[in-house]
Structure formats: structure tokens, C-alpha cells
C-alpha positions as CSV (number, residue, x, y, z in Angstrom):
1,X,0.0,0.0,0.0
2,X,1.2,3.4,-1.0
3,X,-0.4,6.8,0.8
4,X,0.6,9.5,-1.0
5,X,0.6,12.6,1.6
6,X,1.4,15.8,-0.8
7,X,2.4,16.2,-4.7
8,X,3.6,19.7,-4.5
9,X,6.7,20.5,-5.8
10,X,7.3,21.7,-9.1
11,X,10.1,20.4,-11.2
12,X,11.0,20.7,-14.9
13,X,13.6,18.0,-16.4
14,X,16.3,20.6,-17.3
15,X,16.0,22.8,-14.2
16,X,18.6,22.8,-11.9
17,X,18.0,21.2,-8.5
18,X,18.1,23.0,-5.5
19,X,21.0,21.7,-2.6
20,X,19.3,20.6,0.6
21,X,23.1,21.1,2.6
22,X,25.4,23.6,1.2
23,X,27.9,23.0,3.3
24,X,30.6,21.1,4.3
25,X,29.3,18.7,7.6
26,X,31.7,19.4,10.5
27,X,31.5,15.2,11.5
28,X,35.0,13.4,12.3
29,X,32.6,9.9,12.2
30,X,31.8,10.0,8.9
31,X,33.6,9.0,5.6
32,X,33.8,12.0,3.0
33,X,34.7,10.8,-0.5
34,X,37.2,13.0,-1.7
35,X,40.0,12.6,-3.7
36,X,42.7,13.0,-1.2
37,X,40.6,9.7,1.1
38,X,39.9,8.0,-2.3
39,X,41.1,7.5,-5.8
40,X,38.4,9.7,-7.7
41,X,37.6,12.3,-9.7
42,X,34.4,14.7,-9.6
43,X,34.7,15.6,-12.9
44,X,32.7,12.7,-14.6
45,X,35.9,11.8,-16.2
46,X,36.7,8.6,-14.4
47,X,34.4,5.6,-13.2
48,X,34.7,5.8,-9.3
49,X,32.6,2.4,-9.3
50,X,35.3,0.5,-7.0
51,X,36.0,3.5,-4.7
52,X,32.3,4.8,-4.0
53,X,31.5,0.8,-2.5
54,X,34.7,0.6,-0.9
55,X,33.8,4.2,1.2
56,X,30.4,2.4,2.0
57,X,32.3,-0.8,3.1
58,X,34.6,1.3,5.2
59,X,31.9,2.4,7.0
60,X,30.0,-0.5,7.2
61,X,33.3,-2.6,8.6
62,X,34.5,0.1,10.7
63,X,31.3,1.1,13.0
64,X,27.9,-0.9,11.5
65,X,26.6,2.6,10.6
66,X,27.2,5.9,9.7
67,X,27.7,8.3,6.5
68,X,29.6,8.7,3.4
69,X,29.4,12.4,2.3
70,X,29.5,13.0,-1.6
71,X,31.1,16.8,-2.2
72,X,29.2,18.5,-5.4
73,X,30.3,16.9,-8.4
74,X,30.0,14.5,-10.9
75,X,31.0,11.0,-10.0
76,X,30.3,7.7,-13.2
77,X,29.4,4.3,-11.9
78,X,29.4,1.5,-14.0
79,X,28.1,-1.5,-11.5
80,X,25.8,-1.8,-8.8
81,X,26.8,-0.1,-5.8
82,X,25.4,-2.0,-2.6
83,X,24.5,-0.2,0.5
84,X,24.1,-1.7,3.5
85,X,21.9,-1.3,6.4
86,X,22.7,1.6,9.0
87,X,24.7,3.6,6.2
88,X,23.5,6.3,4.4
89,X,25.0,8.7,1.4
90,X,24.4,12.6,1.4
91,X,25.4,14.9,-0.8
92,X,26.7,18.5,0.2
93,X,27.7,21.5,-2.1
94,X,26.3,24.7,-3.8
95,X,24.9,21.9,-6.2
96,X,24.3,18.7,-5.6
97,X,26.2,16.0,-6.4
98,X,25.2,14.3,-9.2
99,X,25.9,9.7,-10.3
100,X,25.9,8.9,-13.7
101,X,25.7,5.2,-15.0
102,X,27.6,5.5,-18.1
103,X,26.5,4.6,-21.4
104,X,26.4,0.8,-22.3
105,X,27.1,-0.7,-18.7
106,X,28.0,-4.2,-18.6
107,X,24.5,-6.0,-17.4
108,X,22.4,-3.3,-17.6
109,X,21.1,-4.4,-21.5
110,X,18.6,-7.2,-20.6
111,X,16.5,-8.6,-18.3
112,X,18.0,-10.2,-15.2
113,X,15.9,-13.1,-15.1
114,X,17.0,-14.7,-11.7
115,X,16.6,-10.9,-10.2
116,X,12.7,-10.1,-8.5
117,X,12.7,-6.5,-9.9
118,X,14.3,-8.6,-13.6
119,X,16.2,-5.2,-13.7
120,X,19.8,-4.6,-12.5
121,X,20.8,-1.4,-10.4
122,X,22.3,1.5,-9.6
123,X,22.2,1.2,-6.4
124,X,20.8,-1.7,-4.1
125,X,20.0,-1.1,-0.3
126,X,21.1,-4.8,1.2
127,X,20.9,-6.1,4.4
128,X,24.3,-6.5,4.9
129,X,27.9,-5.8,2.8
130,X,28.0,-7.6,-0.4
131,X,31.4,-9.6,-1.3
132,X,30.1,-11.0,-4.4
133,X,27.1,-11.1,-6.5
134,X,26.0,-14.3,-5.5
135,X,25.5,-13.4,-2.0
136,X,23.6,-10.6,-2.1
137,X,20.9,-10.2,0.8
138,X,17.9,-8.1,0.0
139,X,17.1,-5.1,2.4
140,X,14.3,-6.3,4.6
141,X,11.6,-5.7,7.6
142,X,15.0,-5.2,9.9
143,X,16.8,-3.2,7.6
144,X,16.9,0.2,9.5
145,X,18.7,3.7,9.3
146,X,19.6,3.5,5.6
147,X,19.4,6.3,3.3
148,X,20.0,8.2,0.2
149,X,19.8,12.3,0.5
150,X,20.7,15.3,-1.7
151,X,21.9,13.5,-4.4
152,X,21.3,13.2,-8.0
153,X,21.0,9.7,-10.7
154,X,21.6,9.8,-13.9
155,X,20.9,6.7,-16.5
156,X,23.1,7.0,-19.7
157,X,21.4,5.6,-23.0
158,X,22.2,1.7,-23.9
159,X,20.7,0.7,-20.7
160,X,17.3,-0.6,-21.4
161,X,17.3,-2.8,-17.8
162,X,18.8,0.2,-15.3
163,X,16.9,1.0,-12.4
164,X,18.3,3.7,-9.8
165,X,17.6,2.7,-7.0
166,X,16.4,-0.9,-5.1
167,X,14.6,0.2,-1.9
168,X,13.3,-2.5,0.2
169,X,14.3,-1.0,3.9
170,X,12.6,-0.4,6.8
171,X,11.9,1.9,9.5
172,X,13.9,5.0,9.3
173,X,15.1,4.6,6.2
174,X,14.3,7.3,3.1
175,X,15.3,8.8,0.2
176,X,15.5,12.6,-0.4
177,X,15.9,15.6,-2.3
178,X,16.9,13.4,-5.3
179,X,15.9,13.9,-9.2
180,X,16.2,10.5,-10.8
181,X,16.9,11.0,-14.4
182,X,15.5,7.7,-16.1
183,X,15.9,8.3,-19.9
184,X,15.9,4.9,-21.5
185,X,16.1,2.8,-18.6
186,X,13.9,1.2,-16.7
187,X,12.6,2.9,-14.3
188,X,13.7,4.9,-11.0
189,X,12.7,2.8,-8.3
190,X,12.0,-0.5,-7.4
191,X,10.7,-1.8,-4.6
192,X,9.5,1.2,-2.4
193,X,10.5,1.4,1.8
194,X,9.4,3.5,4.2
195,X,9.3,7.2,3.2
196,X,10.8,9.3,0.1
197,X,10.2,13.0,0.2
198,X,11.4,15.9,-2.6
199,X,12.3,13.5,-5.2
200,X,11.2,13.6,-9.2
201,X,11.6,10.9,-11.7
202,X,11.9,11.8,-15.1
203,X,11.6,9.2,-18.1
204,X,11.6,5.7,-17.6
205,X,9.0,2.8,-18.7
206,X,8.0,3.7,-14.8
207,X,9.0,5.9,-12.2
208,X,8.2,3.5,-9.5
209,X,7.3,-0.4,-9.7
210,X,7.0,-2.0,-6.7
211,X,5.8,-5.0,-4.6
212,X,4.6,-4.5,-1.0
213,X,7.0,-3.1,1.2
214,X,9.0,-5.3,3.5
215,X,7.5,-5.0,6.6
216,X,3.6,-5.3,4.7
217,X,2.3,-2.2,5.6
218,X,2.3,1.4,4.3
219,X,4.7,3.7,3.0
220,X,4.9,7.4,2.8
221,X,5.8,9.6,-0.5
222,X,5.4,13.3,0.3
223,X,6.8,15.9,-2.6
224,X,7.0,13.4,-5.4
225,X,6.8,14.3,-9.4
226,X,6.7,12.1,-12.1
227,X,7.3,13.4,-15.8
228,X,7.6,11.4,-19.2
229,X,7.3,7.6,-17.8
230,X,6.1,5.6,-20.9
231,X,4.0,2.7,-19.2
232,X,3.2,4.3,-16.2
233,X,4.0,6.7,-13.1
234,X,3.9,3.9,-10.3
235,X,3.0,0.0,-11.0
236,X,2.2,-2.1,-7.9
């Protein structure tokens, strides 16, 4: 079940979106991915695939929650980035920072068949760190404090099977302030969890296509657009 609270917001595809934080957090827990902690660049310029999940696994290994901060930027992925449960990922910046999946990523052409969403992902919200494909744990009804916040997806053309984001959590988890550019892929979402507010999908065969949530009762959307999906806004 889905309760849609407020559809407010007004977003346009080629409008910039508006930074949530704007500055730099003062936190000596967290992880900031930066090039001087990590072997990146913002510029879009080089995949940061490797480096983004090893931040998250830092995090993960080091205190079983916490945050990786993304400075403003543009950062390419080219495989599913796993998140596990407690962590989260903000952005920061005068803009927000934005992910790209690069054009023609390896797995993203067809239909995973063995996969429940048969889509592959961006990024997938697990229950726990991922050390291989084959042992990947879906996020569940204990699955809480993960997040996504003030950051931006791209999809790249020549990835007919891309979906953004996997969202199965639980309680006090969300995603926020994030403009999902679909495109060609898939869709944005799959699987919705808990509560997403200020976020806009653009393109996509659906914004959001979802089964019930993990813990089988309702989640919140507040501040939600949906532009130029070609099967449908939301399919549950």
C-alpha cells in the first residue's frame, strides 16, 4: 500500500535542482569521498565504481553505521553499488552532487531473469555488505537507518534494464531531495521502503514499480513528481 501525503513540488527535467546542505558537515565519524581519502575524480571523467562501494564498506566494517558524504560533483558508476543497512549517502555542495551510470554498462542491457525486480541497479540497499554477487541479501523488515539524501542519478542511453535505486528497507530509512533522471532505462525505483520526500523521476518505462514493502504495511511519498514515464508513473 502506498499513501501519497502531498504532490507539490514543481520540477522541470532541465531545471537545476536546489541543494538541501550547502555546506561542508563538521562530522570526524563519517567518511567523506574526496579525492585526497579515495582515488576519484568529480569531474565525470573517471568511473569511481570501485572507490564509492569501498567508502560504504569502510563504513559499514569500521562502526555498522554511519555516513559517506559526496562533495558536489559528478562522479560515473558502472556497476551496482550495494548499501548496507545503517549507512547512508548525502550529498553536500552549492549543487548537488550528481551519479551517472555511463552509457552501455556491462549487465544493464537485458533482463535479469533470476533478479525479482528482472532489472539490475544502480544502487541496491542490502541487508548487509555484499562480497560478491551471489551473496547478495535483499534489504528487509530489519533493515533500519539507511538512506540516500541530496543527491542526483543519472541513467546514460544503452541501458534498457537500469533502475536507480532498489529500496526494500525499513523503518527510518528514506530517500530525499533526489531527481532521478531515467531516460531509456527502466525505471527509478523498485521496490518502495518506508518514506521518500522531494524527489522527481523523469523518463523511464515507470517511475516506481513496486511489490509490497518489507515489513507489509504502508509507506509514505510526500513531494513526489513524475514526468515522461512511458507505461506508467507507479506500477504495484
Amino acid at each position: 500500500m502506498i499513501v501519497v501525503c502531498s504532490v507539490s513540488i514543481l520540477c522541470a527535467a532541465n531545471a537545476p535542482t536546489k541543494s538541501f546542505y550547502t555546506q561542508k558537515p563538521n562530522d570526524s565519524e563519517a567518511v567523506f569521498f574526496t579525492p585526497d581519502q579515495f582515488d576519484i575524480q568529480s569531474n565525470g571523467k573517471k568511473d569511481v565504481s570501485d572507490e564509492l562501494q569501498k567508502a560504504i564498506n569502510q563504513v559499514k566494517k569500521d562502526k555498522n553505521f554511519g555516513i559517506v558524504f559526496i562533495p558536489e560533483g559528478t562522479y560515473v558508476i558502472s556497476k551496482t553499488i550495494y548499501i548496507p543497512g545503517a549507512v547512508r549517502l548525502i550529498g553536500y555542495g552549492a549543487k548537488r552532487p550528481v551519479i551517472v551510470l555511463a552509457k552501455n554498462s556491462p549487465g544493464f542491457q537485458t533482463p535479469v531473469t533470476e533478479d525479482k525486480g528482472l532489472a539490475k541497479y544502480m544502487f541496491w540497499f542490502t541487508s548487509s555488505i555484499v562480497e560478491s554477487d551471489k551473496s547478495v541479501r535483499d534489504a528487509g523488515a530489519g533493515t533500519f537507518y539507511s538512506a540516500l539524501s541530496n543527491i542526483d542519478l543519472k541513467i546514460e542511453d544503452g541501458n534498457p534494464s537500469a533502475v536507480a535505486l532498489r529500496t526494500h528497507f525499513a523503518q527510518h530509512s528514506f530517500i530525499s531531495h533526489c531527481s532521478i533522471q531515467i531516460g531509456n532505462g527502466k525505471a527509478g525505483l523498485f521496490d518502495v521502503g518506508n518514506e521518500m520526500e522531494d524527489v522527481c523521476f523523469y523518463g523511464g518505462d515507470y517511475g516506481i514499480y513496486t511489490t509490497k514493502t518489507s515489513p507489509g504495511w504502508q509507506m509514505m511519498m510526500t513531494d513526489t513528481y513524475f514526468e515522461g514515464q512511458r507505461k506508467a508513473a507507479i506500477k504495484s
